[in-house]
VMD Tcl script that draws the C-alpha trace (Angstrom):
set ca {
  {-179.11 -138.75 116.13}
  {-181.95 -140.48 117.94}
  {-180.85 -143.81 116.00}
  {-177.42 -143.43 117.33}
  {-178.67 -142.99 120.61}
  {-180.44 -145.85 120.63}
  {-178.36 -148.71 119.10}
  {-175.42 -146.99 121.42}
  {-177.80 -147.51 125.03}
  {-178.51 -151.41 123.14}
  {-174.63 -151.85 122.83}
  {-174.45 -150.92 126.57}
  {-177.12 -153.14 128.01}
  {-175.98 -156.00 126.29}
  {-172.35 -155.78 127.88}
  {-174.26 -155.21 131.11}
  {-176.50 -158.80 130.34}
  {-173.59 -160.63 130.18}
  {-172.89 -163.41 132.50}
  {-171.35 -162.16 135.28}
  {-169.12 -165.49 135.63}
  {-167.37 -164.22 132.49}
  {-164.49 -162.85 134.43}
  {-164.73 -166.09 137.11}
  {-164.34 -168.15 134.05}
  {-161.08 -166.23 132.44}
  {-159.51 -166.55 136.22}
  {-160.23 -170.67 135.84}
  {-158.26 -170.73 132.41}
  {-155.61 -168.86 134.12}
  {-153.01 -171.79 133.46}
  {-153.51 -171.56 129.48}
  {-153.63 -167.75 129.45}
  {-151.89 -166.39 126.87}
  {-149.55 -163.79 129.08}
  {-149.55 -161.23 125.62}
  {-152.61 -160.25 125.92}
  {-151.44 -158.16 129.27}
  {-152.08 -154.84 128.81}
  {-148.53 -154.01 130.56}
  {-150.86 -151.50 132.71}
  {-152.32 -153.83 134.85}
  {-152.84 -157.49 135.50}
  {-155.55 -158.95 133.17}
  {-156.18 -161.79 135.54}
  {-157.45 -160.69 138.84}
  {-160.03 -159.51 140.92}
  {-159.99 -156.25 139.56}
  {-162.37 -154.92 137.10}
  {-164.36 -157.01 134.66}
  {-163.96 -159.03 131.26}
  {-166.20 -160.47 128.55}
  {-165.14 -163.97 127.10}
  {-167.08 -166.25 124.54}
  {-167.15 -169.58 125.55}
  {-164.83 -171.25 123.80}
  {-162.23 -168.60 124.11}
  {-161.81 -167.34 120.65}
  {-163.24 -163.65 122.09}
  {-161.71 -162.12 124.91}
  {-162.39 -158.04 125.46}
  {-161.32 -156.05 128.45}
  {-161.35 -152.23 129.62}
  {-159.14 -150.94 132.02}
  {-158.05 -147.92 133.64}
  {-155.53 -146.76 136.00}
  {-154.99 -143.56 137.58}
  {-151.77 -142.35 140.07}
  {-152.45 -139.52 142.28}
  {-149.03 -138.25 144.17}
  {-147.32 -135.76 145.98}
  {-143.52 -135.01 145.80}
  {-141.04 -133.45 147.85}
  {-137.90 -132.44 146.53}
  {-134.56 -130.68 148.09}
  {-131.80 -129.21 145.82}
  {-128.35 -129.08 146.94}
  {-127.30 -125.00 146.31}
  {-125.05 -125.68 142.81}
  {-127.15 -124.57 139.89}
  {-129.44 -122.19 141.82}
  {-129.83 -118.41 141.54}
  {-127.65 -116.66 143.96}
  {-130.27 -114.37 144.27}
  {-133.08 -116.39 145.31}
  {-131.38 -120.10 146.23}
  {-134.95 -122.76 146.80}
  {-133.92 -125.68 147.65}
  {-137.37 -127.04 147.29}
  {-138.14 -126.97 143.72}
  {-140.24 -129.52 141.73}
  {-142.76 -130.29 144.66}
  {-146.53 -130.44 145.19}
  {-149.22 -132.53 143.98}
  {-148.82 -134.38 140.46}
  {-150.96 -137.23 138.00}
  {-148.30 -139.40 136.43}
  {-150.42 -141.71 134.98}
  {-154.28 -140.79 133.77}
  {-155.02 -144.20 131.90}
  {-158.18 -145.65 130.22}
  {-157.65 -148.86 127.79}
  {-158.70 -151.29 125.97}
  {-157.28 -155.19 125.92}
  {-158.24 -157.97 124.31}
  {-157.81 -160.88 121.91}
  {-159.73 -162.23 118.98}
  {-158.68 -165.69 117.82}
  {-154.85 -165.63 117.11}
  {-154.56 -162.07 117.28}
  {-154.18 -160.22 121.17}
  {-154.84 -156.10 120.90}
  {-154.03 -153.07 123.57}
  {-154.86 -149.31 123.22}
  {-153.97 -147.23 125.90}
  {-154.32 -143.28 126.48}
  {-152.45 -141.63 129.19}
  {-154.80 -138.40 129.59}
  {-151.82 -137.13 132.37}
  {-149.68 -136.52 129.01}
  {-150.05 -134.37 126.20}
  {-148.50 -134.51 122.66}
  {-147.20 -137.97 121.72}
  {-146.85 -139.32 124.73}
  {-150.67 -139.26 125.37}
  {-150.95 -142.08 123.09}
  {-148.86 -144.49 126.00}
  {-149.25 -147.65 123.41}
  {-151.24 -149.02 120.64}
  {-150.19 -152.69 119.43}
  {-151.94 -155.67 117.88}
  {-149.91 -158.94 118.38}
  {-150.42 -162.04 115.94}
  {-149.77 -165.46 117.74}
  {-148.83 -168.08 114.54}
  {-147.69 -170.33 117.47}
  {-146.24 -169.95 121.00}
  {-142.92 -169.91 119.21}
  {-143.48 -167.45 116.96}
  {-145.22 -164.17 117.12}
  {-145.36 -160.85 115.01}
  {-146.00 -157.46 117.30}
  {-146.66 -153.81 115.20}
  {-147.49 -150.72 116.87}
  {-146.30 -148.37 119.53}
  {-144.98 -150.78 122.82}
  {-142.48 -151.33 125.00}
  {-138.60 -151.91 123.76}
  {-137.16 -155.32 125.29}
  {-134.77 -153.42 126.81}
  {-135.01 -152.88 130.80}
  {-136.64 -155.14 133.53}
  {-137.75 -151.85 135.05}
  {-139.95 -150.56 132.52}
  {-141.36 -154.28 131.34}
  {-142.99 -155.06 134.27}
  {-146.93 -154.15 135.15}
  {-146.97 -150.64 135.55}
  {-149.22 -150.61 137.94}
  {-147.37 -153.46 139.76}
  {-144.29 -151.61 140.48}
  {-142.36 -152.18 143.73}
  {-141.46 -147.94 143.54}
  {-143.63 -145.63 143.01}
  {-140.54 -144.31 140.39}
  {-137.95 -146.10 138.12}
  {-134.49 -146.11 139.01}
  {-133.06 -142.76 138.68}
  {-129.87 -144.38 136.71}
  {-132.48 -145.50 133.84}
  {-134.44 -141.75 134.04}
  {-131.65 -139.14 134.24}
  {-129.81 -138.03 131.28}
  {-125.83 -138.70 130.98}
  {-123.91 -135.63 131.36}
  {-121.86 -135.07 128.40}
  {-118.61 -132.53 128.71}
  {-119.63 -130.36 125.56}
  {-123.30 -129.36 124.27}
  {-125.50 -131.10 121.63}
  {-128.42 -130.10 119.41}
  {-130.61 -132.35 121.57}
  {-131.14 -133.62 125.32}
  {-128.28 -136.18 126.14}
  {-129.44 -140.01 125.90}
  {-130.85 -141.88 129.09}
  {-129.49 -145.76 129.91}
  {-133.74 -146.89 129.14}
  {-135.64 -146.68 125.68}
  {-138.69 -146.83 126.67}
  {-142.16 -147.36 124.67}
  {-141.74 -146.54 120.99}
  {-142.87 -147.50 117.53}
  {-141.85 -150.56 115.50}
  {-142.16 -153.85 114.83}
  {-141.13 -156.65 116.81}
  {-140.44 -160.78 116.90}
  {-140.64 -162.59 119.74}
  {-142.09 -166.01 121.46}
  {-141.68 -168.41 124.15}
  {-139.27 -171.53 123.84}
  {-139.77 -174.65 125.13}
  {-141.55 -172.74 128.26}
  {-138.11 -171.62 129.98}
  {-136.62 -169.64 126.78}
  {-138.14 -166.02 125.85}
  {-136.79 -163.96 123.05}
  {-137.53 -160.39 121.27}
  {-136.17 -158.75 118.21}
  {-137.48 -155.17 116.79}
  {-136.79 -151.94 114.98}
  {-138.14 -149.25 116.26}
  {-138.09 -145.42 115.61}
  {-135.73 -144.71 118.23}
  {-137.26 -141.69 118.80}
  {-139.42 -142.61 122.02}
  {-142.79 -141.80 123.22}
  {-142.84 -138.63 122.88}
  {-143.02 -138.76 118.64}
  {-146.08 -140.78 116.60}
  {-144.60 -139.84 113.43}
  {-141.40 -141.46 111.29}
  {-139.23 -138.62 110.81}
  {-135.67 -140.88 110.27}
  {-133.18 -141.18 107.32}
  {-130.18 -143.17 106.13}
  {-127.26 -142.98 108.37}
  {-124.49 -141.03 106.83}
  {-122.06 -142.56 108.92}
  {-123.23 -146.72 108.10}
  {-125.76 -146.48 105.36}
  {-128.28 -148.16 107.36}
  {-131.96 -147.07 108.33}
  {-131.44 -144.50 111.43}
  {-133.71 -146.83 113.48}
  {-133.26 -148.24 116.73}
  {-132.51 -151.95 116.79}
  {-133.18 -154.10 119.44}
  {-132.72 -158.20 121.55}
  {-133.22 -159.58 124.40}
  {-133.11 -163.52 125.20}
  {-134.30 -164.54 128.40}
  {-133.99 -167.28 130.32}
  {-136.84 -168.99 132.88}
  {-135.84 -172.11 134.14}
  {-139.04 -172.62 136.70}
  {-141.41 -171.20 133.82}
  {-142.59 -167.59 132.78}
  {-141.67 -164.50 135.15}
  {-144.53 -163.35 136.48}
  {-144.35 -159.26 135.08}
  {-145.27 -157.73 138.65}
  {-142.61 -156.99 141.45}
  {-145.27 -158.17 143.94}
  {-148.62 -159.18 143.39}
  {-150.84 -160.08 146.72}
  {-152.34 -162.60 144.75}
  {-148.98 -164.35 144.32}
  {-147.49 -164.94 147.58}
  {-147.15 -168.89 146.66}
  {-144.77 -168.69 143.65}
  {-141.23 -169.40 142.64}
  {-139.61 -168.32 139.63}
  {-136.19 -166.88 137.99}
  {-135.08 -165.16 135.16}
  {-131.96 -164.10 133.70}
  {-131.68 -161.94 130.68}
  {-129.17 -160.11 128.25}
  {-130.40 -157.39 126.15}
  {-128.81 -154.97 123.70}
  {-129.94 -152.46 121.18}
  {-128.44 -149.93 119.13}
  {-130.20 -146.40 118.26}
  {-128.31 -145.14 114.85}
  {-128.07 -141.66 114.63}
  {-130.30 -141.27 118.00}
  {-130.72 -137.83 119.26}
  {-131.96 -136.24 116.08}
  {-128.73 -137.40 114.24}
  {-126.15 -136.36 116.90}
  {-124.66 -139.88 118.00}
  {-124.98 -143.54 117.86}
  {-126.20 -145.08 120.87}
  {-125.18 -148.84 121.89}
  {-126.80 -150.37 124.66}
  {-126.38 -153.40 126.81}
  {-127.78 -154.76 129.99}
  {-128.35 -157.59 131.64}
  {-131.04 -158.32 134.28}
  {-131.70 -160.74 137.20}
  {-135.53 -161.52 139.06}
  {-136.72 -163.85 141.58}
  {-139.72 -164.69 143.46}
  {-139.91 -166.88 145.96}
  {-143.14 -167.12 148.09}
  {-143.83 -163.63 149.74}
  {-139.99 -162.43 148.61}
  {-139.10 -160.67 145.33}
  {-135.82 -159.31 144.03}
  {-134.66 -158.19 140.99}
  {-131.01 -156.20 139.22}
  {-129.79 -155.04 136.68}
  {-126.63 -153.75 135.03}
  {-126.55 -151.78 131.90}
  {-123.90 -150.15 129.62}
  {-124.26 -147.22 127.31}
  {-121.88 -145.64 124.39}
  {-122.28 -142.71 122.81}
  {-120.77 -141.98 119.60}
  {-121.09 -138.69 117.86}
  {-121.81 -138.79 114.48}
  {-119.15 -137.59 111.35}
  {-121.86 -134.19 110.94}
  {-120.98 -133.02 114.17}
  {-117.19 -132.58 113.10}
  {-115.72 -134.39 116.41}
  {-114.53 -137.65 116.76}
  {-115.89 -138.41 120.36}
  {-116.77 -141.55 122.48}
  {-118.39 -141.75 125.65}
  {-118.37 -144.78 127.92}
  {-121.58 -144.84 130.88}
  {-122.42 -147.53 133.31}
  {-125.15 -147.61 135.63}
  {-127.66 -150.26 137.68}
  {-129.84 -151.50 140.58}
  {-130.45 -154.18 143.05}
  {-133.79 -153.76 144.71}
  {-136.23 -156.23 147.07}
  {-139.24 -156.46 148.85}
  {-140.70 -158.48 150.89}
  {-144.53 -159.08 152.01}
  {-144.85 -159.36 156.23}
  {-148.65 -159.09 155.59}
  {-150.87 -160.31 153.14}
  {-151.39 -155.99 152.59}
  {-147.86 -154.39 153.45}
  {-144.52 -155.00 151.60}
  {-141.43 -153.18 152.70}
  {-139.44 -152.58 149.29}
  {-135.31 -151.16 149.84}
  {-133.17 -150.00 146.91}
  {-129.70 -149.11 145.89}
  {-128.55 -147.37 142.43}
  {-125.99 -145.97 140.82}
  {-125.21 -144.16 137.86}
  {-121.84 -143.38 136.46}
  {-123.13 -140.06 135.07}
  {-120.09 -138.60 133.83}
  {-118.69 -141.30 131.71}
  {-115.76 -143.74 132.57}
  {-113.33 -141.34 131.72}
  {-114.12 -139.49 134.59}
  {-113.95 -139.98 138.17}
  {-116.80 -140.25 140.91}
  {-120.08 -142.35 140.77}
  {-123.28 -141.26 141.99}
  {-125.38 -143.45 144.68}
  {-128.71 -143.46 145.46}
  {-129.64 -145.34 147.60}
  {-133.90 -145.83 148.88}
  {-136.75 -147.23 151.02}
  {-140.11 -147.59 150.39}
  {-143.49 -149.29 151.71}
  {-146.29 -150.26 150.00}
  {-149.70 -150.79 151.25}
  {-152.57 -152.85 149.14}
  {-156.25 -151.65 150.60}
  {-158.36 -154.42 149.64}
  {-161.99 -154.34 148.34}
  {-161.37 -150.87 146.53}
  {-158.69 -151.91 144.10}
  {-156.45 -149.30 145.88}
  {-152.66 -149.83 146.64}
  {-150.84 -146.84 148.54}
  {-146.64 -146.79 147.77}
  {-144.21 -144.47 149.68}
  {-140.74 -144.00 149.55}
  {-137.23 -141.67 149.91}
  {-134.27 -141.85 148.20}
  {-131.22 -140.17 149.29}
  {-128.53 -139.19 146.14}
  {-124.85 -139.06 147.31}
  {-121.87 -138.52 145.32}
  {-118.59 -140.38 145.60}
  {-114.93 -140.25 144.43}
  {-115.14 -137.36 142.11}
  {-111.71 -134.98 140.94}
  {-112.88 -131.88 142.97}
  {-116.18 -130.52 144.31}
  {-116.58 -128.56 141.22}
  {-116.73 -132.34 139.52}
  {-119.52 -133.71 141.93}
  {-121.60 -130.46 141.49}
  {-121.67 -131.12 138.00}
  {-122.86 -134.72 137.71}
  {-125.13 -134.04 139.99}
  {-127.44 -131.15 138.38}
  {-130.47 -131.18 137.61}
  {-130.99 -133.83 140.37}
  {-132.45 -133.41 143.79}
  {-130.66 -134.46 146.91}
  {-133.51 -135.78 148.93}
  {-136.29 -136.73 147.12}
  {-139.86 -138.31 149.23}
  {-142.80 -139.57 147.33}
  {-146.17 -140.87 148.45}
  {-148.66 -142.33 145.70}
  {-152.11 -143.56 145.56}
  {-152.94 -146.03 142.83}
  {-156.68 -146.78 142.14}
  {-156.52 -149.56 138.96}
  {-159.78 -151.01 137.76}
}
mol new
graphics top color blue
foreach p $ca { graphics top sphere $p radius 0.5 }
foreach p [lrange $ca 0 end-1] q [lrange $ca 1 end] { graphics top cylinder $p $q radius 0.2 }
display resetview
């Protein structure tokens, strides 16, 4: 045990002999950084934190951590609540979203990322765990648990989100008119496992194609079949081309180390999840997205469509048709304070069914320099329009609050 001890305090004081200008030295090479080595957490390149490098590059090794500390307020319109005791405040207080600690790094051709979210539990505490192999800029082989190219929302920088939340449109579930075995599908997909192709054309195209489990964060393990319905792996399959004219998209939705940029992309993505939902229905998805950044102003939409299909074993022939989206912007006045404003919707109920839901919201964020600390408020307000009756807009409306606030304080390292 001594042994151990020792070797382990020799490990640490060698990290700590290392040049300090290792990290000065990665921000000099920041124009032939390889951008896969991000750890989709937060930025590798920056002020923040600390990274060891050989000197000719072939080594790079980073930790990182990022924790979210916030408190939510919540008001319920009266539909769905007990007669007897009607709160309208429900799911409120003080919460940890994200607990993360990571490693990042890259060894020759090959870039790495493990992250644990400690704020989880199950599956989901494993956030993502990928090793990327570079044959050429062109060309490149991901395998582990990661993002799905699916969503401009969820593959930016975590922690360099203009909201402190996604888009409700990409979080809440559809609302289906009869009940399933399983939770009803959400417009996103999220981080799951697979196996992926992708790489950077000519510097302006970007393209990704993966399977994946299509079961989500939530499960490490492969539990899928054959599809009864196609004969096909019950995987989810997956695309997105994008395209940069002005160069690489910067993954942040404001970065106050980036005021002096100028970039646009414009992407299509699809995927299809066969037999999703623990075998219930088959999923298509497509969306299409739109960012710029131009000096201190950022903006970004999308559009996305979903179709749910139940399967032949549930013994109804049944489609559903959902649409949903967001146009959102933000805007630096300071070199510390960006003003962010967003409006989404969500066709919750299908397009065979009148009434839309908006929800519309403001927010402020406020970078406190020197401590690696960035403080993000907000409120959204959820309206409902054009529904049948009012027994329609209660429904497509449950399980969603009215008047939601949230203030956040992100410490990233």
């Amino acid at each position: 045990m001594k042994t151990i001890k020792k070797y382990f305090f020799i490990l640490i004081a060698s990290l700590a002999y290392m040049p300090v200008s290792a990290q000065e030295q990665v921000q000099n090479q920041e124009q032939d950084f390889d951008k896969y080595i991000q750890s989709d957490v937060i930025p590798m390149i920056d002020k923040k934190g600390f990274s060891f490098q050989t000197k000719m590059g072939d080594f790079m090794f980073k930790p990182y951590t990022l924790v979210q500390s916030a408190v939510k307020l919540n008001y319920y319109d009266d539909e769905g609540l007990e007669l007897a005791d009607q709160d309208n405040i429900a799911n409120s207080g003080f919460e940890i979203p994200y607990a993360i600690l990571g490693l990042s790094g890259r060894f020759n051709k090959l870039t790495f990322n493990f992250t644990m979210n400690a704020a989880k539990s199950g599956g989901a505490m494993l956030q993502q765990a990928w090793f990327d192999i570079n044959m050429k800029n062109e060309l490149r082989f991901r395998a582990g648990k990661f993002k799905t190219p699916y969503n401009q929302a969820y593959l930016v920088t975590l922690g360099e989100t203009m909201f402190p939340v996604l888009p409700s449109s990409l979080t809440a579930s559809v609302y289906l008119d009869r009940s399933i075995n399983s939770a009803p599908p959400t417009f996103s997909t999220g981080f799951d496992l697979g196996f992926m192709v992708h790489g950077l054309l000519k510097n302006k195209w970007e393209y990704n194609l993966g399977i994946f489990n299509g079961t989500g964060i939530n499960v490490n393990a492969a539990q899928k079949t054959l599809s009864d319905d196609i004969g096909i792996p019950s995987l989810l399959y997956a695309a997105r081309i994008a395209f940069m004219p002005k160069g690489p998209m910067p993954m942040h939705q404001g970065n106050t180390n980036d005021l002096n940029n100028d970039k646009f992309l414009v992407a299509l993505s699809t995927s299809y999840n066969v037999e999703a939902n623990w075998q219930t229905s088959n999923d298509f998805r497509l969306g299409l997205e739109l960012s710029y950044i131009k000096d201190r102003l950022y903006l970004s939409g999308e559009a996305y469509y979903l179709n749910v299909a139940l399967t032949k074993r549930q013994r109804v022939s049944a489609h559903y048709n959902f649409v949903g989206g967001y146009i959102q912007g933000g805007y630096f006045v300071t070199g510390k304070i960006q003003p962010a404003i967003r409006y989404d919707f969500m066709d919750r109920n299908s397009l065979s069914e009148k009434g839309l839901l908006n929800l519309p919201a403001v927010g402020l964020n406020y970078y406190i320099f020197g401590y690696n600390l960035k403080l993000q408020a907000m409120y959204q307000y959820l309206g409902r329009w054009g529904h049948e009756n009012q027994d329609a807009r209660d429904l497509d409306d449950l399980g969603l609050a009215e008047h939601s606030a949230v203030v956040m304080l992100q410490f990233s390292f």
